[in-house]
ZAPA-537628 format. One record per residue (C-alpha): x, y, z; residue in one letter. Coordinates in steps of 0.05 Angstrom, whole numbers, padded with zeros to 5 digits, always signed. Layout:
BEGIN
XYZa
...
END
This chain:
BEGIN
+00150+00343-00377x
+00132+00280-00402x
+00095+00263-00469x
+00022+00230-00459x
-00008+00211-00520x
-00079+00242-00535x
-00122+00186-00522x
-00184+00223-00547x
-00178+00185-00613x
-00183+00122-00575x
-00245+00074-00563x
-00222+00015-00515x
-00235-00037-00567x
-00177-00004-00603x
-00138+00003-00537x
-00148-00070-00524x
-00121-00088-00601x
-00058-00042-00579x
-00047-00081-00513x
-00043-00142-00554x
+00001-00119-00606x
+00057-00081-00559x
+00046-00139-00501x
+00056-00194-00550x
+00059-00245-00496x
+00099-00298-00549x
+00147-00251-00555x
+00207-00242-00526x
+00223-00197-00473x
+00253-00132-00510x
+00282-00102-00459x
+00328-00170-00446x
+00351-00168-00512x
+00411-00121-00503x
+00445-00107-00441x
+00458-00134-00377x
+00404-00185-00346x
+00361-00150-00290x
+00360-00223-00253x
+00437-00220-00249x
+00433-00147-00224x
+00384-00155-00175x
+00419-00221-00154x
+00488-00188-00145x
+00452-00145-00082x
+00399-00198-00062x
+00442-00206-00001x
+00454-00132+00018x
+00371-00118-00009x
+00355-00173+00042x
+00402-00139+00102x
+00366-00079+00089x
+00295-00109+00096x
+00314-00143+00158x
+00339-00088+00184x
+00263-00045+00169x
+00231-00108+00199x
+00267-00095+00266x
+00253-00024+00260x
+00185-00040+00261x
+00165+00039+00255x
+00094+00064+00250x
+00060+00108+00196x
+00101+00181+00204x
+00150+00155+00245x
+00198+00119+00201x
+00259+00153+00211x
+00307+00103+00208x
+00272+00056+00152x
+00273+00115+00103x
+00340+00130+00116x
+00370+00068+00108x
+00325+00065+00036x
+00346+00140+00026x
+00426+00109+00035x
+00415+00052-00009x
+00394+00092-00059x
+00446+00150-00055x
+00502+00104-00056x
+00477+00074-00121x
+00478+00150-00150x
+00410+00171-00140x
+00397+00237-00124x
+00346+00242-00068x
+00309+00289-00041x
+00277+00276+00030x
+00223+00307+00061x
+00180+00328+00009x
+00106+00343+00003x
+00109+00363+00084x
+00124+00297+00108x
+00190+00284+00146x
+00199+00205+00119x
+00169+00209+00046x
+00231+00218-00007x
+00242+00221-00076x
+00308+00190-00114x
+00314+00197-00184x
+00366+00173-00239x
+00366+00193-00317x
+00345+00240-00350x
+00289+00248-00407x
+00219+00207-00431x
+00206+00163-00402x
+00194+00178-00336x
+00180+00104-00290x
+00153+00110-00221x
+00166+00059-00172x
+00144+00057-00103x
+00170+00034-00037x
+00131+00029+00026x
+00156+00022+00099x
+00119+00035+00152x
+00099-00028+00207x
+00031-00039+00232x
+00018-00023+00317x
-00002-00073+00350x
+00016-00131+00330x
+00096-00179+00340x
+00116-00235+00326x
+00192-00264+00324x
+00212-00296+00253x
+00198-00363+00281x
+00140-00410+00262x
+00101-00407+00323x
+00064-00350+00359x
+00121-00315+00402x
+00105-00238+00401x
+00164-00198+00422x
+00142-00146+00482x
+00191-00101+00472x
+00157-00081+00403x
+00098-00038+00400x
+00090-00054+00326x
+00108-00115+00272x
+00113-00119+00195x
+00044-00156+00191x
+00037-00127+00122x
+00101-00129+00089x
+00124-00069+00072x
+00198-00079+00104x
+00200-00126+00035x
+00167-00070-00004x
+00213-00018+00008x
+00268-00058+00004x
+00250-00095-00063x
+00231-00034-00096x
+00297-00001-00084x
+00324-00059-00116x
+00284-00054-00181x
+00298+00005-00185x
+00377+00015-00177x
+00373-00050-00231x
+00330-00012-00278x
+00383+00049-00270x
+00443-00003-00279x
+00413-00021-00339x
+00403+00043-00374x
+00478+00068-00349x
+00496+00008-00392x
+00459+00002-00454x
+00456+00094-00459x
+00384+00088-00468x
+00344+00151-00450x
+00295+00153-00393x
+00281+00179-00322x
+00284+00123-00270x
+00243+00150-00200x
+00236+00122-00135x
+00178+00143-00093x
+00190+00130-00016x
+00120+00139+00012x
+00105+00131+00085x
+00043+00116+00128x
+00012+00069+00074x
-00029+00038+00135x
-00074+00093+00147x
-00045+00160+00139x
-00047+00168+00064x
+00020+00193+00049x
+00025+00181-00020x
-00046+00214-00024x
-00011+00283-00010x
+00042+00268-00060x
-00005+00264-00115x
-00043+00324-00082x
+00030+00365-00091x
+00034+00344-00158x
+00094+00293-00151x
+00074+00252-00203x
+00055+00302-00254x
+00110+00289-00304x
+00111+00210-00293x
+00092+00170-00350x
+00078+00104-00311x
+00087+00077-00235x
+00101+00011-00214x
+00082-00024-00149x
+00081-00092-00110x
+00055-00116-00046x
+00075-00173-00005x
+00032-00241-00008x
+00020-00308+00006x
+00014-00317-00080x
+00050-00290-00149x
-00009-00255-00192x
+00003-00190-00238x
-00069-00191-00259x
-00108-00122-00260x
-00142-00114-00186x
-00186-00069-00152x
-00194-00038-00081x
-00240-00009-00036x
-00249+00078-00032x
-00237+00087+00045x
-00238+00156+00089x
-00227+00153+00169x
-00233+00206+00219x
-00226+00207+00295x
-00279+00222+00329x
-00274+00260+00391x
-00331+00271+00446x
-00317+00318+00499x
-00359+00312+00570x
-00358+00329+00658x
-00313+00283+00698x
-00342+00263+00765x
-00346+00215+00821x
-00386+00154+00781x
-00412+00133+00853x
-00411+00200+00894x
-00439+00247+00842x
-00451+00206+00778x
-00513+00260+00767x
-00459+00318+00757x
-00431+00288+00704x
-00432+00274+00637x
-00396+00217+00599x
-00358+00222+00533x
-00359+00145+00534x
-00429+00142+00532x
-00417+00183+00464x
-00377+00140+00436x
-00420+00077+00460x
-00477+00121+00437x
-00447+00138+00363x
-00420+00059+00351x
-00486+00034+00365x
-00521+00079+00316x
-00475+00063+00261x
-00477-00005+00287x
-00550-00005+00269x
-00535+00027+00204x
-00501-00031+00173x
-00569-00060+00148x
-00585+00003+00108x
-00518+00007+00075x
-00497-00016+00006x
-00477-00096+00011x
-00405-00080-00012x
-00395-00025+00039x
-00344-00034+00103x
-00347-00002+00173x
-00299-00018+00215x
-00279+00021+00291x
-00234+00019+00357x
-00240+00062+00417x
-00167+00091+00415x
-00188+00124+00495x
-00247+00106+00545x
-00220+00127+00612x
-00173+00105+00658x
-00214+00083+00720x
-00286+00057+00733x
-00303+00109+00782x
-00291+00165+00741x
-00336+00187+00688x
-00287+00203+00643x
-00283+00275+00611x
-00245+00251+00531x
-00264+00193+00495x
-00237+00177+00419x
-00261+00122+00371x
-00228+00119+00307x
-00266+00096+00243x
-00266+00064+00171x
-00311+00079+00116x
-00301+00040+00046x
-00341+00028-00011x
-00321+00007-00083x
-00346+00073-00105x
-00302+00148-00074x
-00380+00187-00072x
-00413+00129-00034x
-00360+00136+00015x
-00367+00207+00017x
-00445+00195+00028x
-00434+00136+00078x
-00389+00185+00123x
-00440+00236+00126x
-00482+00185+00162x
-00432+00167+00210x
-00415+00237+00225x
-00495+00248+00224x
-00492+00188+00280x
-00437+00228+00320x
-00474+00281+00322x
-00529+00254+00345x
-00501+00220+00397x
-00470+00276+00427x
-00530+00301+00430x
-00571+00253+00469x
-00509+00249+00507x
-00489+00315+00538x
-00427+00314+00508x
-00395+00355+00449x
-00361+00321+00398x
-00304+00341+00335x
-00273+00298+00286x
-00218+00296+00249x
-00214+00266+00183x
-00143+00223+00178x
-00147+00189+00112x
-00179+00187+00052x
-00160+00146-00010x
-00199+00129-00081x
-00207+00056-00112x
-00149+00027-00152x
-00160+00042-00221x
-00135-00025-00258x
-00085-00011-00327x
-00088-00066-00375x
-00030-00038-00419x
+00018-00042-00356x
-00007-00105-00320x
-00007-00152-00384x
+00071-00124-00392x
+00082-00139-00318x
+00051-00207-00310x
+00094-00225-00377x
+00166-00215-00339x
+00133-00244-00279x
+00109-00314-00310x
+00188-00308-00337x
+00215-00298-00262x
+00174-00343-00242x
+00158-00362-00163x
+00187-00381-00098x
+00221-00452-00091x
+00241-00462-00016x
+00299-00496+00013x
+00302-00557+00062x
+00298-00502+00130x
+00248-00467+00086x
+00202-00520+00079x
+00208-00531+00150x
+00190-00470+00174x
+00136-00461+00121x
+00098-00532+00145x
+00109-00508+00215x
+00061-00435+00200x
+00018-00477+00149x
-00006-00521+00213x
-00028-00459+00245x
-00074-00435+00178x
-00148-00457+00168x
-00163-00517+00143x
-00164-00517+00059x
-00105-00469+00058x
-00065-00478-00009x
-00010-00520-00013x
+00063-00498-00004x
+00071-00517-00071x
+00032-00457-00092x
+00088-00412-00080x
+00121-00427-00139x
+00064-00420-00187x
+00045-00356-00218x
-00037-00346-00230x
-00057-00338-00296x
-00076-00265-00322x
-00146-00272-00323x
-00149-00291-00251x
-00180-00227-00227x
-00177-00203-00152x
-00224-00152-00129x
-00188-00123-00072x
-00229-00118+00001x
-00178-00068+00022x
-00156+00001+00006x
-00088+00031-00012x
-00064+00099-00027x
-00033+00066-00090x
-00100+00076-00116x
-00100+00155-00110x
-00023+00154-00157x
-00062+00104-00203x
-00120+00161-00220x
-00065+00207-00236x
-00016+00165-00281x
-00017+00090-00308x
-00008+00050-00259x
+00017-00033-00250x
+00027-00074-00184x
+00043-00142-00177x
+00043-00194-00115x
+00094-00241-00091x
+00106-00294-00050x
+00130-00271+00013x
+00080-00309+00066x
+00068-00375+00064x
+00015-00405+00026x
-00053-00385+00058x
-00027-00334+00106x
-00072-00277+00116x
-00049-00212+00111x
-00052-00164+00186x
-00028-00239+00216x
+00024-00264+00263x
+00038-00313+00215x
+00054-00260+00159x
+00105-00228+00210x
+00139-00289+00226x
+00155-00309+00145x
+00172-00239+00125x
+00231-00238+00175x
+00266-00290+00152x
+00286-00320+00076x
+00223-00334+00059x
+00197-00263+00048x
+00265-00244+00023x
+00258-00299-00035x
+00191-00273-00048x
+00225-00197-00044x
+00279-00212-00102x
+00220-00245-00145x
+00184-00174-00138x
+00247-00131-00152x
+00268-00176-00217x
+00198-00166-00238x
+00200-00089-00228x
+00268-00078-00259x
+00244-00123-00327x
+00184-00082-00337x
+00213-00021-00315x
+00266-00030-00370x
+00211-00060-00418x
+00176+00011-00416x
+00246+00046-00436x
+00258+00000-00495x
+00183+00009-00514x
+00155+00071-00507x
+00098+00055-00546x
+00073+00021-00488x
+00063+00071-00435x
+00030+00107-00500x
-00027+00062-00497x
-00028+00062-00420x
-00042+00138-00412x
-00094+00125-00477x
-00120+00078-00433x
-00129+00109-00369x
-00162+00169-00399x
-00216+00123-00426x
-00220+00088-00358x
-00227+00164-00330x
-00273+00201-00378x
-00256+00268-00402x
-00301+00306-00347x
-00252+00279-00290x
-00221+00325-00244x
-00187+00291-00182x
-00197+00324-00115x
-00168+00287-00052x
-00225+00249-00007x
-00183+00275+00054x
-00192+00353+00024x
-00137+00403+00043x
-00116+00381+00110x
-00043+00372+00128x
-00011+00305+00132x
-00030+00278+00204x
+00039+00266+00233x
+00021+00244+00305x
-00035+00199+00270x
-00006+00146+00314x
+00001+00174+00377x
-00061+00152+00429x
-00094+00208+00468x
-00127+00216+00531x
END
């Protein structure tokens, strides 16, 4: 087990004093010292790390169903003499690979999974690819493949300099709405890790602490009496008009809702044909809020709404919950450590093709976009970002210290979810932004096993950020991972 520090003693005025003295940011980076450079290690697989990212782009696999991607990550990984174990807390893609031995233990995580929906080619105009049911509009081909990077550099390291420490990779699918690293936490996977590292891709470098959004979805499911729509519309009884019934309710709910709230939907199945009054409809929903209770409240509405509308209806109507994640908790300690060895990797510089193809997808952005030239800056620390999304990093980050970091990968301006974000991420501009993230892991992985002291004052902190009365239970409660989360019914 690892060794937390009891942060009872601790007010976070003192916390703040021990950032500052252990995150000296005139300092030099410890870790880089001694040893072989994590640049130069990372650099001597940039072109295998950016085969293997190209090859999860292609994949393009969907929450659950990442068989290959986590494979070819669980390979990676074994050939660099991890030992991984696949499969774990009852999901078929989620992994863990592990190196070292001893305190501390450093989490990093790797994501995978592609969003449905959505193609594009790795050109820079719109050219969706039929044959794909799904695309990388989020990044997490780079994510994966990055990670796995930082951390087999992290491992080289200590191999060569014999310091002691526990390097762990986290492979955690379904990151786009199925929660899986959610029921990792829930088995305790992260119960002996001292602190866990993260990135995401971007359109921007920034290491500053960030925030999210609480979120829990269900699918809601209204049952009615198929019939002739024409010939005997009286005999039946339409589950669409449930659904129609429900969205408007909640639709008419937004104005009594907290301003910072988001409800979002889609009818996943409506029918097949006019003339039949369809017997099954589905609509899937969103609930966030900056606060995990007003979610929990907010939900009981919308089922409240369901409910209702089955009602007045004729139908019947179940749900089932598929998500349910908390608000990223920010670490200081961590992020003041990570956005150091960021500012020294610095940010993406592109080449004469790059440049190209970046003006090419910065044409197609909204007017005021920032300049290409941003991609090479880094945003200063106290550039905050309070996150309109949600992540299940945020349930890891309420159970140990947690840091992320964002790169690069997109073009300047590129929304995340986008075409646009496809496109770049499929060719050398997200890998460039990829090898920024996994020097950045592997330096402040390594700078947390030559300073322990650090991830001391990152659990002291957390615990303040928690309060002593905190006891974590899942928003999703004790349901199974939803493994067909992705499949469409009708």
């Amino acid at each position: 087990m690892s060794r937390r520090l009891n942060s009872t003693r601790f007010t976070f005025a003192s916390l703040i004093l021990l950032v500052l003295a252990v995150t000296d940011p005139g300092a030099p980076l410890a870790a880089q010292e001694r040893g072989p450079s994590i640049a130069s290690l990372v650099e001597a697989r940039q072109e295998r790390l950016a085969e293997v990212a190209l090859e999860i782009w292609d994949f393009a696999e969907v929450g659950y169903q990442e068989v290959r991607s986590s494979a070819l990550l669980q390979s990676e990984l074994a050939g660099a003499g991890f030992t991984v174990e696949a499969g774990v807390a009852g999901m078929p893609t989620a992994f863990v690979a592990e190196w070292g031995s001893g305190y501390p233990v450093i989490g990093i995580l790797a994501e995978f999974d592609a969003l449905p929906g959505i193609t594009q080619d790795a050109v820079p105009e719109r050219a969706p690819l039929p044959e794909k049911g799904a695309g990388h509009a989020c990044g997490h081909h780079l994510f994966g493949a990055g990670s796995t990077g930082g951390a087999i550099a992290a491992k080289e390291w200590l191999e060569a300099t014999g310091t002691p420490g526990t390097i762990r990779l986290y492979g955690t699918p379904a990151e786009e709405g199925g929660a899986g690293k959610v029921y990792m936490v829930r088995e305790g996977l992260f119960e002996d890790v001292d602190a866990v590292l993260h990135w995401h891709a971007g359109d921007h470098n920034s290491a500053s602490p960030a925030t999210s959004l609480a979120n829990k979805s269900a699918k809601f499911r209204f049952h009615g009496i198929s019939a002739h729509a024409a010939g005997a519309p009286d005999r039946g009884r339409s589950a669409l008009d449930g659904v129609e019934a429900m969205n408007h309710m909640v639709n008419l709910m937004r104005e009594h809702v907290p301003m910072e709230t988001r409800i979002h939907y889609v009818i996943t199945s409506g029918g097949s044909a006019p003339n039949v009054i369809p017997d099954f409809a589905e609509v899937f929903y969103y609930v966030r809020n900056p606060d995990p209770a007003m979610v929990m409240d907010l939900f009981e509405r919308v089922v409240a709404a369901a409910e209702g509308a089955a009602t007045g209806t004729g139908t019947t109507m179940e749900y089932e919950v598929i998500h349910g994640l908390y608000n990223l908790l920010p670490n200081e300690a961590l992020q003041r450590v990570m956005w150091e060895n960021l500012s020294s990797v610095g940010g993406v510089t592109y080449n004469a093709e790059e440049e190209k193809f970046a003006q090419l997808i910065h044409s197609s952005l909204p007017e005021g976009s920032p300049p290409l030239s941003s991609a090479g800056d880094v945003k200063p620390f106290d550039w905050v970002r309070r996150g309109m999304g949600s992540t299940d990093v945020a349930d890891v980050s309420w159970a140990v210290p947690t840091a992320g970091l964002r790169t690069a990968t997109w073009v300047p301006g590129t929304a995340s979810h986008s075409w646009q974000a496809v496109a770049a991420g499929g060719m050398s501009i997200g890998t460039k932004g990829m090898l920024v993230a996994a020097k950045t892991l592997g330096l402040t992985a390594v700078e947390l096993f030559s300073n322990p002291s650090i991830v001391e004052v990152a659990a002291a902190e957390q615990a303040e950020r928690i309060g002593p009365d905190f006891v974590y239970e899942p928003l999703l409660g004790d349901r199974a991972p939803p493994l067909d989360y992705r499949e469409i019914r009708n």
